[in-house]
C-alpha positions in Angstrom: -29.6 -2.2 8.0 -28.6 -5.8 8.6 -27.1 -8.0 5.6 -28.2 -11.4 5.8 -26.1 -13.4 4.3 -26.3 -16.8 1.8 -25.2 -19.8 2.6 -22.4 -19.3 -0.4 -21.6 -16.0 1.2 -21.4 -17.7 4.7 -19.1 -20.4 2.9 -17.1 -17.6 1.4 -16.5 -15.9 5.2 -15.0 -19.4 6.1 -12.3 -18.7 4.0 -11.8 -15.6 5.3 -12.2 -16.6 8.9 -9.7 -19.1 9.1 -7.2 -16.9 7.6 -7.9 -14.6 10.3 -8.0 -17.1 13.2 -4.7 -18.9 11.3 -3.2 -15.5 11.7 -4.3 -15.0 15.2 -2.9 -18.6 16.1 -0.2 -17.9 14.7 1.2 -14.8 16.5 -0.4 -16.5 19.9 2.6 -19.1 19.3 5.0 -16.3 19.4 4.1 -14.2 22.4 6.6 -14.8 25.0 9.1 -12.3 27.4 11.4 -10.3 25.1 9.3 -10.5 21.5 8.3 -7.0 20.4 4.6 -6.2 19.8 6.3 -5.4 16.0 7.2 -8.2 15.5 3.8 -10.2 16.3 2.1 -7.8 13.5 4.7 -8.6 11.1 4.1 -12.3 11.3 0.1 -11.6 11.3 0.1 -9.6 8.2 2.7 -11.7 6.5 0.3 -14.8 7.1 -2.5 -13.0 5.8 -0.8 -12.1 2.3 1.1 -15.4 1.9 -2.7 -16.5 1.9 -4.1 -13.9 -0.9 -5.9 -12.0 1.7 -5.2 -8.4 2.8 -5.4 -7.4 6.9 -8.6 -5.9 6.9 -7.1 -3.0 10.1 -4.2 -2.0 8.2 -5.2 1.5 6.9 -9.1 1.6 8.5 -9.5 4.6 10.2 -6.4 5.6 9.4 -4.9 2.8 11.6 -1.1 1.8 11.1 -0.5 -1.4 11.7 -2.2 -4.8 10.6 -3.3 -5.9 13.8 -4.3 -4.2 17.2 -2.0 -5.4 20.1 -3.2 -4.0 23.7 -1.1 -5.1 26.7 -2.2 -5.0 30.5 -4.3 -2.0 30.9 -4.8 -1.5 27.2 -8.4 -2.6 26.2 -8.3 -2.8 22.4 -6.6 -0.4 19.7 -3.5 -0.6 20.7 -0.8 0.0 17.7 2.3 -2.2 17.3 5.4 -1.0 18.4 9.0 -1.3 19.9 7.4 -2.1 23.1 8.7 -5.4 24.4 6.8 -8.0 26.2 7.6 -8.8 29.6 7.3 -11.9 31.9 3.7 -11.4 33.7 2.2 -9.7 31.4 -1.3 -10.2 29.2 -1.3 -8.9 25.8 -4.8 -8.8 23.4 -4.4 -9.4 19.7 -7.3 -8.5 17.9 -7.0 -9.4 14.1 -8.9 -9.2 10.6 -8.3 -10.8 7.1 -10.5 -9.7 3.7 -10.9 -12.1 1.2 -12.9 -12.5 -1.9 -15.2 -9.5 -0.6 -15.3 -10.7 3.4 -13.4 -10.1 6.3 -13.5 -12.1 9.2 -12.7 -10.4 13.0 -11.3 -12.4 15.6 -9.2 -11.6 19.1 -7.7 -13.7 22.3 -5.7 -12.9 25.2 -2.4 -14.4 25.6 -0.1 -14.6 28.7 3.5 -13.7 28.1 5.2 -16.4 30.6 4.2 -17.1 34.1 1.2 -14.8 34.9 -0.6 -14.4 37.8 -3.3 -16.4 39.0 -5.7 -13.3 38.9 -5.0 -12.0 35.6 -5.4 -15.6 34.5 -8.8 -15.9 36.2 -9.8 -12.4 34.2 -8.1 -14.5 30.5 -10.4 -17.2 31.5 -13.7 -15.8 32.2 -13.6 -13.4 29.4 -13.1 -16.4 27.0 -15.9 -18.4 28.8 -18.4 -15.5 29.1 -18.4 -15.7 25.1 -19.6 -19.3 25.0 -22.1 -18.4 27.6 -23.2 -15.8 25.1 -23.3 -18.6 22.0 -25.5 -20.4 24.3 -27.9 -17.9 24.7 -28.4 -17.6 21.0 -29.9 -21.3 21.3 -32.8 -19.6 23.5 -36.2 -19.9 21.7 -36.9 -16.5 19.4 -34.0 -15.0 21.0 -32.3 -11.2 21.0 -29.0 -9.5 21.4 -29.8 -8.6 24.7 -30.2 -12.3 25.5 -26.3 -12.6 24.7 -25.3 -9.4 26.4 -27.4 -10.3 29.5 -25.9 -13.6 29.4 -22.1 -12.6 29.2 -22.3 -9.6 31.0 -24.0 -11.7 34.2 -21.2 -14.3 34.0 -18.9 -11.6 34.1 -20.1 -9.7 37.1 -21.3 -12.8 39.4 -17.3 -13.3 38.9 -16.6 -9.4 40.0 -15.9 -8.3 37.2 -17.3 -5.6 34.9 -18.0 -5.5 30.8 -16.8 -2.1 29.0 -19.7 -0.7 27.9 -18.3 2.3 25.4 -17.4 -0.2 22.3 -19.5 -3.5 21.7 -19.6 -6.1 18.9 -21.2 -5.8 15.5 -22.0 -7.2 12.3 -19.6 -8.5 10.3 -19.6 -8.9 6.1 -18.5 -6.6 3.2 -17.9 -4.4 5.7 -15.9 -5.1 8.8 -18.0 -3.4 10.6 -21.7 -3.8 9.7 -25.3 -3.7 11.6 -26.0 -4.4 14.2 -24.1 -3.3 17.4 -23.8 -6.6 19.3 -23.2 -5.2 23.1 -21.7 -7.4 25.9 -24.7 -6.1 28.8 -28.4 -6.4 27.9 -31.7 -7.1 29.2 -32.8 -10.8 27.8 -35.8 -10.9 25.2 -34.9 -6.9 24.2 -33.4 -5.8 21.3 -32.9 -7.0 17.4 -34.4 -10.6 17.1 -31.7 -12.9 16.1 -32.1 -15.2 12.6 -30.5 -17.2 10.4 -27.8 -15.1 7.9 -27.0 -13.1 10.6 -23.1 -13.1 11.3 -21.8 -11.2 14.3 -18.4 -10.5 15.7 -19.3 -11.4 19.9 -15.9 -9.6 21.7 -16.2 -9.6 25.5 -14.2 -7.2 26.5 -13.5 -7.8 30.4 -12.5 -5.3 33.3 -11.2 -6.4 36.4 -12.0 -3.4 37.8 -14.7 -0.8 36.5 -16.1 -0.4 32.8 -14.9 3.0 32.4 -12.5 3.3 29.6 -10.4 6.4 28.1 -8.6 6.8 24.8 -4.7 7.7 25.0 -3.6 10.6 23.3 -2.4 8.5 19.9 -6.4 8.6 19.3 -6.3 4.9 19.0 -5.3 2.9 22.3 -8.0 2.6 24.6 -6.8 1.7 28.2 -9.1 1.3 31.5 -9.6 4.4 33.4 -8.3 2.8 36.9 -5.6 1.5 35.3 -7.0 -2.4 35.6 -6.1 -5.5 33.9 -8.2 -6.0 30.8 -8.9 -8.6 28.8 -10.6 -9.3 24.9 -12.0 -12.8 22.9 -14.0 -12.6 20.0 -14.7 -14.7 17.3 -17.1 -13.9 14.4 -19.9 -16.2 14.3 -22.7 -17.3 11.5 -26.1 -18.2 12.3 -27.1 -21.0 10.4 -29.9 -23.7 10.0 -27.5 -25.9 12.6 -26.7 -23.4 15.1 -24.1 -21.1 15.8 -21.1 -21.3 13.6 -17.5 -20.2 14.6 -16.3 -18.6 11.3 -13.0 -18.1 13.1 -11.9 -20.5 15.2 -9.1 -23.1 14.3 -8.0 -26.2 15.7 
């Protein structure tokens, strides 16, 4: 079932979406060669508490760690660790903040120092497929498929490919909530889109194939051909005036 929400609920996920995307911004300042993924998660969940909000990952599932940190290959789940960063790399922060009965659900892809011009192309047409899938929602009496289609064709005419095994999804009480928001769709299928709604859109971007595998921890999910991946998301209201970016932060 999908929970609509009020405009004074939608008001209330503000608060908890610029803690999250404060959080995110935050440990994006940090990332450089020789910082431990640790240490990034430390300054995310200490942000999130200094501003009466708990991480809404820490605990989930069984998860260990207040926010999911996936370097190179790594998709999305990956758990905070020892593990250093190193010049060239990419490294995904996905982070979540509850407050006053919401969470808000945000992730970007970071390069740690000089990075190549490829993975760099991949950072920037994962971010930019998600505003092609905001646009979509602008389409007359429009669907999820119209934002999957839409992302997932900017994606490929680029050569590269969406991951298809975990999607986006509501967002509310819950941090996950109905529906499933996938990144691949045919346009004018699927749930019909409407003010209340508030979704978490996350490209998640290949450069090589979609297929994905989970590591042995049960939590880190890495491409199968060992490709560069790369993750943006932002959780986003519809409203009277269009889209609304509960997350992002200037």
């Amino acid at each position: 079932m999908i929970n609509v929400k009020t405009p004074e609920q939608i008001k209330k996920m503000m608060v908890a979406g610029r803690i999250t995307g404060e959080a995110l911004a935050l440990a994006g300042e940090m990332v450089r060669p020789g910082i431990t993924t640790k240490q990034l998660d430390s300054k995310i969940r200490a942000h999130i508490e200094k501003c009466g909000a708990r991480p809404s990952f820490l605990g989930y599932g069984g998860f260990p760690a207040s926010a999911c940190i996936s370097v190179n290959n790594e998709v999305i789940h990956g758990i905070p660790s020892g593990k250093v960063l190193e010049e060239g790399d990419i490294v995904k922060i996905d982070v979540g903040a509850y407050k006053d009965g919401f969470h808000g659900d945000s992730a970007n892809t970071f390069a740690v120092g000089r990075i190549s011009p490829e993975a760099q192309a991949l950072i920037d047409a994962t971010r930019e497929s998600f505003y092609k899938g905001i646009e979509a929602i602008g389409i007359e009496n429009a669907r999820l498929g119209d934002i999957g289609h839409a992302i997932e064709q900017y994606v490929a005419d680029r050569g590269y490919s969406v991951v298809r095994k975990y999607v986006g999804h509501g967002v509310g009480h819950d941090l996950h909530e109905d529906p499933n928001v996938p990144n691949y769709g045919t346009p004018g299928r699927g749930v019909r889109l409407c003010r209340g709604m508030v979704i978490a859109i996350e490209p998640m971007v290949n450069a090589g194939g979609y297929e994905v595998i989970e590591r042995p921890d049960k939590w880190t999910v890495v491409t199968k051909d060992s490709s560069l991946s790369a993750h943006y998301e932002h959780t986003v209201a519809l409203t009277a005036d269009g889209p609304l970016l509960l997350t992002k932060v200037d």
